[in-house]
C-alpha positions, 0 to 999 in steps of 0.5 A: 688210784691204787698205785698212787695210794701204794706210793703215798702210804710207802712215802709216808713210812719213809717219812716216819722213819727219817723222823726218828732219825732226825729227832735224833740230830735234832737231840745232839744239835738242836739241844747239845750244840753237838755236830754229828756229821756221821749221821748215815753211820749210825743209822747203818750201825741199827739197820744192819744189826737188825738185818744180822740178827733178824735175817733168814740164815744163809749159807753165804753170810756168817750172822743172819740169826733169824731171831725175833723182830723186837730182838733185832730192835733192841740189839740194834740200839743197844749196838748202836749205843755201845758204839756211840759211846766209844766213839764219843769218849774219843771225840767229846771234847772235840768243838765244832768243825773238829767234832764235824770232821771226825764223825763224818770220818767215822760215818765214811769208815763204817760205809765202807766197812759194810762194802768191804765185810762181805761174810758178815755183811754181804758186801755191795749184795746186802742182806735180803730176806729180813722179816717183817713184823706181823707180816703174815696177817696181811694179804697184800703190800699195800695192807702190810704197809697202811699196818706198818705206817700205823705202827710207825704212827705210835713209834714216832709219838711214843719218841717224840713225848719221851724226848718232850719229856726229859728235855723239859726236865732239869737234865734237858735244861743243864743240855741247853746251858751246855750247848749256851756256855758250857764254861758257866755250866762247868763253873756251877759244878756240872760235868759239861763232858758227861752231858754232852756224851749222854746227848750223843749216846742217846741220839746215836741210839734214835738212829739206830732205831731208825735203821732197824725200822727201816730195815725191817720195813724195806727187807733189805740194806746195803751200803748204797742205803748210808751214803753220806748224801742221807747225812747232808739230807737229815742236817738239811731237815732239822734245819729247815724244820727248824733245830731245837724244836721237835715238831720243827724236826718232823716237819723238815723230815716231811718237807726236804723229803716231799722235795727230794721224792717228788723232784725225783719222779719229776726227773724220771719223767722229764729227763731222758735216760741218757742224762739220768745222771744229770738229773739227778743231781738236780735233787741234790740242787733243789735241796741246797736251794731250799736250804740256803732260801731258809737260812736267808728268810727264815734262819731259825728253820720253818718252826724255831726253838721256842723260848723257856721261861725257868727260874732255875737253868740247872738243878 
């Protein structure tokens, strides 16, 4: 019982974590009409700032500062941020399938610059050792964990009322009629561009977020943890839950993911080790599967955007 309640409160921190990370999506796409392919790319920009920032110095690694949590939070943002917003300057005006191919270019290019920066980065070792906040004041794992899946709680509705928020403001309404038309939002005198980039640095930032909980909530990261398998998970989250909705977002985060970890104890019990690799691949099935069912039955995802009514579309 105790095992099984272990594995729940790990699963739903897990959970909360990919939330903010496709609320992030959920900003560039659901609202902006932008395709980010390089979702896993940023999401290891913040995890590995942090791990530099806030790791235990080591002999072996160049940065491993040792610094405060929250200071590996912010920095991890801010880095985020900051490469989110040259990346988007290069590639804004790209559309659709362009826009896709050049962030899942970047997204590869900064997996394999964790593999291969090894002073820096650890190589395929990765950073061990990164703190976890308040941790000393709990006795055992489990009670860190129910600790941490609270914080994570109060995280994820602080993320989503402030996207509720600015999204209900005239700014959120001009990223609709941008993702709509962005000719007539130009004709009405608005920067279409700006917008558009504002949307993609401050999702980009939720997932930089992301990785610094993560990060600190695993105490390691690697590159094997930014695979481009996790941006074909977050794209099949939002749209399951259902793009342009937020509560739409955290639902297909619980969804995709119940079915990626409970599919995979599933085949670790049931398939024998010599075909581990087969079975694998049957998580990678089940998701596509529940993917194309939605798009066939319920194209606008399990909770679909919900309509406004507004007198005025841009202020």
């Amino acid at each position: 019982m105790l095992g099984l309640m272990s594995y729940l409160v790990f699963f739903l921190c897990v959970v909360l974590v990919l939330c903010v990370l496709t609320l992030g999506l959920n900003l560039q796409w659901g609202f902006a009409g932008l395709f980010n392919a390089g979702v896993a790319g940023f999401y290891a920009i913040g995890g590995y700032t942090h791990a530099i920032l806030t790791a235990a110095p080591s002999p072996q690694l160049l940065g491993t500062y040792g610094l405060p949590w929250i200071v590996g939070v912010v920095g991890a943002m801010l880095v985020t941020a900051a490469a989110a917003y040259v990346i988007g300057l290069i590639t804004i005006r790209l559309r659709g399938d362009y826009l896709a191919i050049a962030t899942f270019g970047i997204g590869i290019m900064i997996q394999l610059v964790s593999l291969n920066l090894e002073p820096w980065t650890g190589g395929a070792q990765g950073i061990a050792r990164i703190p976890k906040p308040l941790q000393h004041l709990f006795d055992t794992p489990l009670a860190y964990n129910i600790f941490y899946l609270g914080f994570l709680v109060c995280v994820v509705v602080l993320v989503y009322l402030a996207l509720e928020r600015i999204l209900s403001s005239p700014w959120g309404r001009v990223l609709r009629a941008v993702r709509e038309d962005e000719v007539a939002v130009a004709s009405l005198g608005k920067n279409a561009q700006r917008f558009r980039l504002q949307s993609f640095v401050l999702g980009s930032t939720l997932m930089g977020l992301a990785g610094a909980l993560y990060a600190s909530f695993v105490g390691f990261v690697s590159p094997f943890d930014f695979l481009p398998i996790l941006t074909f998970q977050v794209w099949a989250m939002l749209i399951v839950g259902g793009s342009g909705n937020n509560r739409g977002a955290m639902i297909g985060a619980l969804v995709v993911w119940a079915i990626w970890a409970f599919s995979g104890v599933a085949v670790s019990k049931l398939v024998p080790p010599t075909h581990a690799a087969q079975g694998a691949a049957i998580q990678v099935i089940l998701i596509g599967l529940a993917l194309v069912l939605m798009l066939l039955f319920r194209p606008r995802g399990l909770i679909g955007e919900r309509a406004i009514v507004s007198r005025h579309l841009v202020w």
